[in-house]
N, C-alpha and C positions, 0 to 999 in steps of 0.2 A: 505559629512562628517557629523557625527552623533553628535548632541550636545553635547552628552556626550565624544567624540573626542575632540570635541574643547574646554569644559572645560579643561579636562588636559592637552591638549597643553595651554593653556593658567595659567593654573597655574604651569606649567612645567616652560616654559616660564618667567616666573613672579619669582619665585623659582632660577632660573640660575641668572636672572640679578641679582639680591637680592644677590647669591653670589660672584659673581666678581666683583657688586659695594660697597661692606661691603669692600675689600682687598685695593681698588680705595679709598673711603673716607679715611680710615684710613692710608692711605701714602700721600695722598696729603691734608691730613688737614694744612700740614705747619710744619716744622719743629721749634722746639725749638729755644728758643732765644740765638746765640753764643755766651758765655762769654768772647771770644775775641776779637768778633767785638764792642760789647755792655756795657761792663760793667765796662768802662774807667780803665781798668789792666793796671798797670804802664810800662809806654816803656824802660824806666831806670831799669837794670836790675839791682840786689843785690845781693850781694857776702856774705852774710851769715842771719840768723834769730835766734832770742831770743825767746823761748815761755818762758810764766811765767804763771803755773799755780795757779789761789787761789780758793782752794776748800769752797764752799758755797759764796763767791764775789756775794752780788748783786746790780743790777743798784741802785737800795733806796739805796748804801753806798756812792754810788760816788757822792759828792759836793764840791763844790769850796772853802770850807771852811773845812772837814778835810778830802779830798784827793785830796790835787791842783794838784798831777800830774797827775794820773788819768782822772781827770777832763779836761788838757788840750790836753792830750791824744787822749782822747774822740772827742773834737775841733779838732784838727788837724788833726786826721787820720779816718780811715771809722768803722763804728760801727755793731754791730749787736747785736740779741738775739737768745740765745743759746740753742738747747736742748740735756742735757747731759743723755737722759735717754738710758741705755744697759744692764742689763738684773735687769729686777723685777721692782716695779712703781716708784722706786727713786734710786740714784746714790751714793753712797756711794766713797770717796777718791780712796780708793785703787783701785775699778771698774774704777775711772772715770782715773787714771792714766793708767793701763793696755792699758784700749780701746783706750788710746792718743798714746800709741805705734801700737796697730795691727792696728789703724785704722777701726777699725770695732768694733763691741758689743761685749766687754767682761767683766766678772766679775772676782771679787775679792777673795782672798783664806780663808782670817777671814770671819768672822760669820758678816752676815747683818742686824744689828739690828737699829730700829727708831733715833736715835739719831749719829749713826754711831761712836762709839767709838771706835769699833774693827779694822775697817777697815779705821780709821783713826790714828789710833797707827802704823805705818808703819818701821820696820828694816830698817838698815843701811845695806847694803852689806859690801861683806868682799872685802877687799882690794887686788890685786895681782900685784904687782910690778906695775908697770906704769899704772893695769888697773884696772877694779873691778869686777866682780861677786855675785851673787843672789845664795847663794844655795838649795833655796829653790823652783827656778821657775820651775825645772821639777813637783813640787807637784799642781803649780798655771796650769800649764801646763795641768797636768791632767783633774782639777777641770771644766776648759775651755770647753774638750775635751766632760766631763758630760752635759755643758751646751747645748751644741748643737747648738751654733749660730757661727761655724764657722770659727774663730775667729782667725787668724795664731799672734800667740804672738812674739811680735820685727820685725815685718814686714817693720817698719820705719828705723831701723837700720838695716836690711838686705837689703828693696831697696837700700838705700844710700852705701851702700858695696858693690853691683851689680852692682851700676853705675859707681862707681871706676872703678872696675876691667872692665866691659865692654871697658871703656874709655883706662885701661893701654891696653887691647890686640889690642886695635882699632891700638893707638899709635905703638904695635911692630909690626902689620901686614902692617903698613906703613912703618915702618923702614926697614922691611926683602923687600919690594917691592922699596926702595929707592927713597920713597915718603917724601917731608913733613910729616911731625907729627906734629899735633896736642899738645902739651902739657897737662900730667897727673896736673887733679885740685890737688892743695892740700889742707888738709885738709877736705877731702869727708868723714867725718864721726860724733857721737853724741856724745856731752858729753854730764854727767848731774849734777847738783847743788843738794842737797838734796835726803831724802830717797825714794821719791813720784818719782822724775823726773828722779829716776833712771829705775824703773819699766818702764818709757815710753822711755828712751834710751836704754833698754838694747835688744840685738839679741835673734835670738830662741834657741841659747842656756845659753842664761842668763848671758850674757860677755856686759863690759859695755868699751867705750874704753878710755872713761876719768871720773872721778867721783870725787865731791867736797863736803865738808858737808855744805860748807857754803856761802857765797857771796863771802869771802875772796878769792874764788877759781876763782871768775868768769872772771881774766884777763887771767889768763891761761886754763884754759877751751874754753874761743874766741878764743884763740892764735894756739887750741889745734885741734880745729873740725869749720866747717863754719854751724853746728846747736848747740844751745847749751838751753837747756831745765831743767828751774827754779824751784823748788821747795821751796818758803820762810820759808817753816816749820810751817804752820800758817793753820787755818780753821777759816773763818769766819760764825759765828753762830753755835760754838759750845755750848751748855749748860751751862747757868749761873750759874748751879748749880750740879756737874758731882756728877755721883755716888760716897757715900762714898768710900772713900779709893782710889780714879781718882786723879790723879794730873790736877792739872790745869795749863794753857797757862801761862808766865809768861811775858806778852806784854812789863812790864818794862825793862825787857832787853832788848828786841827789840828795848827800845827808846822810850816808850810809859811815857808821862812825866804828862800827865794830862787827866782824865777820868771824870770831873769833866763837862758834856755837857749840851747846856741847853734842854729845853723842845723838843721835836719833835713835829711838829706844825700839822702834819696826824695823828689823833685820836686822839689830847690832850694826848700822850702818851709820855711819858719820853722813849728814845732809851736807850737800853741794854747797860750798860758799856765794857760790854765784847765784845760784837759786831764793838760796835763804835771803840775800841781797836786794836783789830783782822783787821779792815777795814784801821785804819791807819797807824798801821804797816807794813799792803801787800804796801799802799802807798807808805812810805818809803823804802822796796827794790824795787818796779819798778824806783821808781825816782831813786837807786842808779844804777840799769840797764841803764836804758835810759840815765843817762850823759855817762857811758859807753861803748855805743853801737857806733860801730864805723859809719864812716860818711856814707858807702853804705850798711849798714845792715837795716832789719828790726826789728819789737819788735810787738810782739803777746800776749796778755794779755789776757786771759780766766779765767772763774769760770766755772772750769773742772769738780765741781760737786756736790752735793746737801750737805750740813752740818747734813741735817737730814730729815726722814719724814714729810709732804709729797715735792713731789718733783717741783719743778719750773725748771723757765727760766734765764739765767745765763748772764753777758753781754761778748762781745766780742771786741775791742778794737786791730785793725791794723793800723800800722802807720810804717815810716821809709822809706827808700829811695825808691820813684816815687808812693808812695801810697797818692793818692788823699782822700779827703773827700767823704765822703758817706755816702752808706750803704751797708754794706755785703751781699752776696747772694750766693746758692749754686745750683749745677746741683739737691742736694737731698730734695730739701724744694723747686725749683721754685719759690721762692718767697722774696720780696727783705726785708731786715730787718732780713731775720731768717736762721740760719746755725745751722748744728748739730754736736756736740762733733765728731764725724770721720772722718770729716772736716778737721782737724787740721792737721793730719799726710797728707794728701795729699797734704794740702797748702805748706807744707815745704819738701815737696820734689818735689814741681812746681818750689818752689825759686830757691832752688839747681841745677834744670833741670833736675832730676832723674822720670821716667816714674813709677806712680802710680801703683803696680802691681795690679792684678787680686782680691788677697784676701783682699782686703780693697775695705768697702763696699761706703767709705767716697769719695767724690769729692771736688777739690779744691775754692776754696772760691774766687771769684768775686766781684768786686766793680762797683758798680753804683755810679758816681760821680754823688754829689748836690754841686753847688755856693751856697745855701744858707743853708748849712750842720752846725751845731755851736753844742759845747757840751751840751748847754741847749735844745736843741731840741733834741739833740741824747741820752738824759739822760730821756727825759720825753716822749719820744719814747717808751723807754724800760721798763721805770714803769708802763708805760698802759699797754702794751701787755704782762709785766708777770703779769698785776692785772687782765687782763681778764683770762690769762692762769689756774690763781688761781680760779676764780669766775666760769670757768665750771666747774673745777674739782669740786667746794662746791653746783654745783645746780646737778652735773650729774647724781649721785646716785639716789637723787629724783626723778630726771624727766625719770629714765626707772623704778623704783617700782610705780610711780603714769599712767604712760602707760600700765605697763602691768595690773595692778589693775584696768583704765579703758577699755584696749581693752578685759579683762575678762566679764567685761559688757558689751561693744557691741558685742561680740559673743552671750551674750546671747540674747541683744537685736535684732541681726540677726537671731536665732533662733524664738525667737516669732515673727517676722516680716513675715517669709515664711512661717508658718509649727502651728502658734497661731491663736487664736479666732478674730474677727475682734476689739475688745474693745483694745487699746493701741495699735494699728498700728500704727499709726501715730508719737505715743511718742516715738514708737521703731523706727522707721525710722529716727528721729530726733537725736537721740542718736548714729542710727548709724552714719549717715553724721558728727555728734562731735566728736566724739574718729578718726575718720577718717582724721578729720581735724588735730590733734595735732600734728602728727610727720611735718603735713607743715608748721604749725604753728612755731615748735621748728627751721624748718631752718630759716624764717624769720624772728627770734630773733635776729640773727645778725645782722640786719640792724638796730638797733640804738644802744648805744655803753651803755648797760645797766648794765656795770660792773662798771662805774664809780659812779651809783647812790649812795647814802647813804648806802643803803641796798639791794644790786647786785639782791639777790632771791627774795627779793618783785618786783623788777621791773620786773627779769624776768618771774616770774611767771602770773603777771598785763598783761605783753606782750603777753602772752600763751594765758589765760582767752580772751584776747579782740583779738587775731586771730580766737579762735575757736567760738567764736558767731558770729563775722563779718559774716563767710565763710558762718556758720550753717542759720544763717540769710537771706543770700542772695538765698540759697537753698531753701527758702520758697516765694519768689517773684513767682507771675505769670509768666506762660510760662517755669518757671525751678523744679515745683514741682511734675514733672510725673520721674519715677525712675530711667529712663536711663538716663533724663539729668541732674539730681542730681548727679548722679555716673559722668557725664561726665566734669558738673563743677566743683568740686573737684578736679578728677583727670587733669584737661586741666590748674587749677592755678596749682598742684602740678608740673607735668612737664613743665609747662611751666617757672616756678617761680628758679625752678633748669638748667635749660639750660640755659634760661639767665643770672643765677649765673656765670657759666660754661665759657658763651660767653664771659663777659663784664669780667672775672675775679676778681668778688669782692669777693669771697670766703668767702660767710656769715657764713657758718657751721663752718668756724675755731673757731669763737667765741660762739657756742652752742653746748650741749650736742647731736646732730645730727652731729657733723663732729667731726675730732680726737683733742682732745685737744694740742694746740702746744708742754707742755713739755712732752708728749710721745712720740713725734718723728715720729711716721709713715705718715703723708702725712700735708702737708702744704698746698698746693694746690692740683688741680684737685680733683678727687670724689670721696669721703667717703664712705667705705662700706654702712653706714646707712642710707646716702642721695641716695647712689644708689638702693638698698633695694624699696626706697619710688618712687624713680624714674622709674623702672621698671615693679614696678605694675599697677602705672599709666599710663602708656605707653601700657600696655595690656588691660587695662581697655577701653583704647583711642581707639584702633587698633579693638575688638572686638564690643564696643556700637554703635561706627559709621553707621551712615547709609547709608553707599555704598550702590552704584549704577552701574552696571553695568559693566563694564572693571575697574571703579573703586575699585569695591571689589578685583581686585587684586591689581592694580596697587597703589592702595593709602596705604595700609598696609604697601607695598615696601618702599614706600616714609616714611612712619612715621617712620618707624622700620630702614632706613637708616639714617636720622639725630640723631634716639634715638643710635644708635650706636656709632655715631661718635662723638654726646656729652659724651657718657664714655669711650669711648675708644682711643681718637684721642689724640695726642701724646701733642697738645697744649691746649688738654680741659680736659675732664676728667680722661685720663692715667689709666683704672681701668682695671688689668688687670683679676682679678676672675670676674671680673662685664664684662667686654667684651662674655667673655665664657660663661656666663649666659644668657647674655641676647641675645645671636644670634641661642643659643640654644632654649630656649624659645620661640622667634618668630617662628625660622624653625614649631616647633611643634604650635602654635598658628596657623599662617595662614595655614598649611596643614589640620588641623580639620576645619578654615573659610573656606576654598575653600574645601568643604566635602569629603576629604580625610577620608580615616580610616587611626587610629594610631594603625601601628603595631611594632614587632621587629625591621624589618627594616627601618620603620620611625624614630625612634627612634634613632640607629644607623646612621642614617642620618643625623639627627641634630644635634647627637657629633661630626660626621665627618667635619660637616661643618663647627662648631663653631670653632673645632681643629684648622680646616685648615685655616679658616681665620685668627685666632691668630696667628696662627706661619709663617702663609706670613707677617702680622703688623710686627707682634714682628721684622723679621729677619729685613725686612726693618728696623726699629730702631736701630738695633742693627748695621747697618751699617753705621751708622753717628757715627763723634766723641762721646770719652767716655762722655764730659764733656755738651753734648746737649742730650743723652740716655734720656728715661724714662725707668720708673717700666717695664714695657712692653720687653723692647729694654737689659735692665738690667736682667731679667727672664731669654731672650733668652742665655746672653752669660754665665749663672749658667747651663745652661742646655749644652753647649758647652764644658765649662770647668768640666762637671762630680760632678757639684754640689748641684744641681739640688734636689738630695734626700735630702740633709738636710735642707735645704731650703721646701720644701714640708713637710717631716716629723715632724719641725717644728712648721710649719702652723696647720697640722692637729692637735698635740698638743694641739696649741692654741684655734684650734676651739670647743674640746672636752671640753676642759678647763673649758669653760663658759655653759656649761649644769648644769644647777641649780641654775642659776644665775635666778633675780627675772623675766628677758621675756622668760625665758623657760617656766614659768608658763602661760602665753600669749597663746602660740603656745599647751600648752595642754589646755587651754579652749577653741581655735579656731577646734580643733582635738573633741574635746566633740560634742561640737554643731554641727559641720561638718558631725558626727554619726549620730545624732538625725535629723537633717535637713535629710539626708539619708533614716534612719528608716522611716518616717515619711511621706514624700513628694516621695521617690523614685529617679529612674534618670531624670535629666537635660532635657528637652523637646527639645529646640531649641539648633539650632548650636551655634549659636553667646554666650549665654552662656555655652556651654560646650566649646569652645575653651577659653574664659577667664577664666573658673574653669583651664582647664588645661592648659595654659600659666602661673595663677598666682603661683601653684602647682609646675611647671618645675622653678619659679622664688625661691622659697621657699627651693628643695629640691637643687639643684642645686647650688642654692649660699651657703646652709650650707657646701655643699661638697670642693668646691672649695675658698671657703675664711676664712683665719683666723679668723674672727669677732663670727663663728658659728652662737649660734642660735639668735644672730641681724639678721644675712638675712630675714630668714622666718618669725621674731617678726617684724619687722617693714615691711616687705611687706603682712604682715596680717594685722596689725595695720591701714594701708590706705585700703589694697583690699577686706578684708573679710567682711565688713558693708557695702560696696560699690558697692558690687557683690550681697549682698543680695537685697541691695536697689532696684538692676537693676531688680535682676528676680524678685522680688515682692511675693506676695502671692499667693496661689494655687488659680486658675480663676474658676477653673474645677473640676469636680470629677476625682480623679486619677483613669488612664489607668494600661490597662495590660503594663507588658516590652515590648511587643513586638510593640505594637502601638506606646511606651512612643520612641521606639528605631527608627520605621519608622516618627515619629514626626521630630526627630531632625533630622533624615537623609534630608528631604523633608525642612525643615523648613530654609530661607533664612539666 
C-alpha cells in the first residue's frame, strides 16, 4: 500500500468517526434536568389560578413596609425574575398583555413610544350579554401577522376551550360505549378583570367569556371560570410628569392616603411619589385577591411589563395551593431564578391540566424548593440581578464601539506585523495579543459581581484593563514568546476559560456584554452567540498550531473538535444551535486542508452535509424527549415539523441583516482591508497548518453570519480573537517571496 493510500484511509477514517461520534456526544451528553422530578412541583393539585398583572412592578417596590402583602407573598411562595421582552428592546403594557394570552412574543396595536403612554391607554371592550368582545382585535391581529414572530393571538383561551371540549367528547364516547364517564370540569374557561387582562383572556376571535371592569367583579368571575386574570388598572412607573394635556393616575381613589415617604436610603435619593403610589396601590388589590382566593386556587403576581424605556427585569411572585418556596424556573432560561413573560400562559394551562399547544413559544414554570427561601432574600435576589441586568445594558454599547475601534488597530497592527519593516514588530505583535485578549477578557468579567460597585463601568472597565495586561503579560514570559505559542496561550485560556463556564454552569457572560443580557430574553444559559464566536476561533486556532505528531495529526483534531462540539452543542452545555452548524462545518473544512486534502466543490458540500446531518440527528433526538426538558436545538426541530420553520428562519435573517452597520461591522471591514493588503503584499499562505486556520477561522466567520441572528457579532468577535493571532502565528515574511507555484508546492509539502 502506497503512503499516499494510507494517508487517506486514514484521514478517511478519522473524518467518519468524527461523524458518528459528533451525533454520539451530542445524544448522550445527558439530558436536561426534569421539572417533574426536580423542581419540587406541588403534589396537591389546584382547582383554579389568579394572574394579577402590574405593568412596570419592580422588586425595589416590594418592602415590608408599603407592600406587606407583596412582601409576604414573596416569603411564602417561590419567586423569580422576569423577562418581559417581545417584540422591540422594551415592553410596553399593551405588548406585554397580548403576549400573556398567545403565550408567545407579541406586540401591541398603539404606537410604542419611551415612556409607553399609548400603549398603556388601553379600551374597555364592548359588552355582549353575558360576555365581551374586542372589536378591534382583527386590526391587533393583523399588526401581529406584520410582526413576523408568530404569535397565534388567544391561544390561552382557545387551549382552555379545547381541553373542554376534548374532555366533553372523551365523556360522550364513554357514554355511547357504556363506559364510566369521567365527568365534564366546569368552569374550563377565562375570565378577565380589567381593560389589559382582557387582551390576555380573550380567543382568536376576540370573544372574552366573562369580563369585569373592576375588582367588584372578581367573586364572580372565580365563580364564573377556574382562571381568572387581573388587571388593577394601574402602571407603576409611569411619569411624574405626563405630557401636557395626559391625565394622570389618580392613586387616591385607589386608596392611596399618604405619599408623604421618607428618604430612600439607595443614592440618597427621595423615591418618586407617584411610583411609591402606583406600588401600593397594585399592593392593595393583590391583598384584596389573595383574601379572596379560594383555599385550593393559586395566585400569580407578574410585572407583565416595562412602564418605559429602557427595559428591565420584572419580579414574579407564585404562591397558593402546594406551591413550596423557592425559586422559579423555566424549560426557556434553564436557569433557576429567571422565567420569561410566555411563561405564564403555559403555567396556567399546567394548573388546569390543559396540554400547552404547539404555538406558544413559553414553557411552564417550575419550582426549586429552598428551606431557607424568606422574602428578604427573594427581594434582594431580584434587585441584584435586575441591577446587573441594567449595568450591561449601560456598559454594552461601549464595550462593542471600544472593540471594534481597537480590533480596527490590531488589524492594522497585523498588517504591519506580517507584511511591515522590522522596526515595531514587536510593538505590533503585542498589540496584537491585547485586542485579542479583550473579548476573553469581557467574558471573565462576570466573575466578580462588578454591577454592585459604586460605579458598575469603572469597575468594569478596571476589570477589562487588568485582564488584558495580565494575559498580554504572560505572553512575554520565556518560553511563550515565539508566535505560535503566543497564539496558542491565548487561545488555550480562551477555550478553556469558556468550556469550563459551560461545564461547572456559572454562566459568567450573563452578567457581560459577551453574553445576552437577561431582560432581552434570548438565552439565560448555555452559549451565547458571542462567547461562541470567541470560542470557536480559538478552537481552530488550537486544532491547527498544535504540533501533531504522527497518527496524532488525525486523531487529536478528532478529539479537540469532539469535546469543542459538544461544549456548544450538547443539550446540558451550550445548546447552540447556529453555533453547532458552524462549527462542525468549519472543522470538517479545517482538518481536510490539515490532513492535505484540496478543498473543492465537493468538499465543501461535504461539510454542509455533515454538519446538516449531525444537527438534525441532535436535534430529532431532543426533540424526542418531553416538551418541558427540549432545548433550542430539540425546539428548532419541532418548528421545522410543524411548517414553521420559515418564519422562524426569515426572522433571523432579519435580524441578522439588521445589525450591519452597527459599530463591529466596521471591525470586520478593517479586518477585510488589511486581509487585502497582507494579500497584496506577502501573497499566499506557505504552509498548510496556516492555510487551514485561515480557512477554518473564514468558514467560522462566514458561516455563523449566515446562520445566526447575531449577524455581523459572529465574524466581529471571531476576528476580534483570530485575526492578531493568526498573524502572530505566521509571523513575518523569513524569505524572499516565491513564484505561486512554489508558494502552492510549499504548502502542499509543508507538515
Amino acid at each position: 500500500m502506497t503512503g499516499s493510500a494510507r494517508t487517506g484511509g486514514a484521514w478517511a477514517r478519522a473524518l467518519t468517526t468524527a461523524a458518528a461520534a459528533l451525533v454520539a456526544v451530542l445524544a448522550a451528553a445527558g439530558p436536561a434536568r426534569a421539572q417533574s422530578e426536580e423542581t419540587g412541583e406541588a403534589e396537591q393539585e389546584a382547582e383554579g389560578i389568579v394572574v394579577v398583572g402590574v405593568p412596570g412592578l419592580s422588586w425595589s417596590d416590594i418592602d415590608p413596609a408599603d407592600t406587606p402583602t407583596l412582601w409576604d407573598l414573596a416569603g411564602d411562595g417561590a419567586t423569580g425574575a422576569m423577562s418581559v421582552r417581545t417584540i422591540g428592546a422594551w415592553t410596553c403594557p399593551e405588548a406585554g398583555w397580548v403576549s400573556l394570552g398567545a403565550g408567545a412574543r407579541a406586540g401591541g396595536l398603539a404606537a410604542r413610544e419611551a415612556h409607553c403612554q399609548a400603549q398603556s391607554a388601553i379600551p374597555e371592550p364592548v359588552s355582549e350579554s353575558d360576555a365581551a368582545a374586542l372589536p378591534w382585535w382583527p386590526d391587533l391581529q393583523e399588526a401581529n401577522v406584520g410582526y413576523n414572530y408568530g404569535a397565534r393571538l388567544g391561544a390561552l383561551a382557545e387551549a382552555i376551550e379545547g381541553y373542554e371540549a376534548d374532555q366533553a367528547e372523551a365523556a360522550a364516547e364513554a357514554e355511547a360505549e357504556g363506559e364510566p364517564a369521567e365527568p365534564v370540569e366546569a368552569g374550563l374557561c377565562v375570565s378577565a378583570i380589567g381593560p389589559g387582562a382582557a387582551l390576555a383572556a380573550a380567543d382568536p376571535e376576540g370573544g372574552i367569556d366573562f369580563w369585569g371592569p373592576d375588582l367588584d367583579s372578581l367573586p364572580e368571575a372565580m365563580a364564573a371560570c377556574d382562571v381568572v386574570i387581573v388587571d388593577p388598572g394601574l402602571v407603576v412607573g409611569e411619569p411624574s410628569e405626563p405630557d401636557q394635556g395626559e391625565a394622570t393616575t389618580d392613586y387616591d381613589a385607589l386608596g392611596q392616603t399618604d405619599t408623604d415617604v421618607p428618604a430612600d436610603q439607595v443614592e440618597g435619593e427621595a423615591p418618586d411619589p407617584t411610583r411609591q403610589g402606583a406600588a401600593e396601590a397594585a399592593d392593595r388589590a393583590v391583598a384584596t385577591v389573595a383574601e379572596a382566593l379560594p383555599d385550593r386556587w393559586r395566585l400569580l403576581v407578574a410585572g407583565i411589563a416595562d412602564a418605559a424605556a429602557p427595559s428591565g427585569l420584572h419580579p414574579v411572585i407564585y404562591s397558593g395551593s402546594g406551591v413550596e418556596p423557592g425559586d422559579l424556573r423555566s424549560a426557556t432560561t434553564g436557569r433557576d431564578g429567571y422565567i420569561q413573560l410566555v411563561d405564564l400562559a403555559p403555567t396556567v394551562l399546567d394548573v388546569v391540566g390543559a396540554d400547552v399547544p404547539a404555538a406558544m413559544s413559553g414553557r411552564p414554570i417550575g419550582i426549586e424548593a429552598d428551606d431557607e427561601h424568606t422574602a428578604e432574600s427573594a427581594v434582594e435576589r431580584g434587585v441584584d440581578v435586575t441591577a446587573a441586568s441594567a449595568a450591561v445594558s449601560e456598559v454594552g454599547w461601549s464595550f462593542y464601539v471600544f472593540l471594534a475601534a481597537a480590533g480596527a488597530v490590531g488589524a492594522a497592527a497585523a498588517a504591519w506585523l506580517v507584511t511591515g519593516p522590522d522596526r515595531w514588530r514587536r510593538t505590533a505583535a503585542g498589540v496584537c495579543v491585547a485586542v485579542s485578549v479583550i473579548p476573553v477578557a469581557g467574558i471573565a468579567a462576570g466573575m466578580p459581581p462588578w454591577w454592585r460597585a459604586e460605579s458598575p463601568p469603572v469597575a468594569f472597565w478596571a476589570f477589562i484593563a487588568a485582564g488584558v495586561a495580565l494575559v498580554t503579560a504572560l505572553s512575554y514570559l520565556p518560553g511563550l514568546r515565539e508566535g505560535r505559542r503566543r497564539a496558542l496561550l491565548v487561545s488555550g485560556i480562551a477555550a478553556g476559560l469558556i468550556a469550563f463556564d459551560q461545564i461547572a454552569g456559572t454562566m459568567w457572560p450573563l452578567h457581560t456584554p459577551m453574553g445576552y443580557t437577561a431582560s432581552v430574553g434570548a438565552r439565560f444559559s448555555g452559549l451565547s452567540n458571542y462567547a461562541f464566536a470567541v470560542f470557536a476561533a480559538a478552537v481552530i486556532l488550537i486544532i491547527t498550531l498544535t504540533p501533531w505528531r504522527g497518527r496524532g495529526l488525525y486523531f487529536g483534531p478528532v478529539a479537540v473538535g469532539l469535546a469543542a462540539v459538544a461544549v456548544v452543542g450538547a443539550p446540558v452545555l451550550g445548546r447552540n444551535v447556529g453555533g453547532t452548524l458552524t462549527l462542525v462545518a468549519a472543522l470538517v473544512l479545517t482538518c481536510l486542508l490539515l490532513w492535505g486534502r484540496r478543498l473543492s466543490i465537493g468538499a465543501v458540500a461535504a461539510a454542509g452535509a455533515i454538519a446538516a446531518g449531525v444537527l438534525a440527528a441532535a436535534g430529532f433526538i431532543d426533540y424526542l424527549r418531553p416538551e418541558s426538558d427540549q432545548t433550542h436545538l430539540g425546539r428548532f426541530v419541532g418548528t421545522v415539523i410543524s411548517g414553521d420553520a420559515g418564519e422562524v428562519l426569515a426572522r433571523k435573517a432579519a435580524s441578522a441583516l439588521g445589525t450591519i452597520g452597527g459599530p463591529l461591522t466596521y471591525l470586520i471591514v478593517a479586518a477585510a482591508v488589511a486581509l487585502v493588503w497582507i494579500w497584496r503584499r506577502r501573497g499566499p499562505i506557505a504552509t498548510r497548518r496556516h492555510q487551514a486556520a485561515a480557512v477554518g477561522l473564514l468558514a467560522v466567520a462566514v458561516i455563523g453570519f449566515s446562520v445566526n441572528d447575531s449577524g455581523t457579532a459572529l465574524p466581529a468577535f471571531a476576528i476580534s480573537l483570530g485575526f492578531g493571532l493568526f498573524a502572530v502565528a505566521v509571523g513575518p515574511v523569513a524569505e524572499p517571496a516565491r513564484s505561486p507555484g512554489a508558494a502552492v508546492r510549499a504548502g502542499q509539502a509543508a507538515p
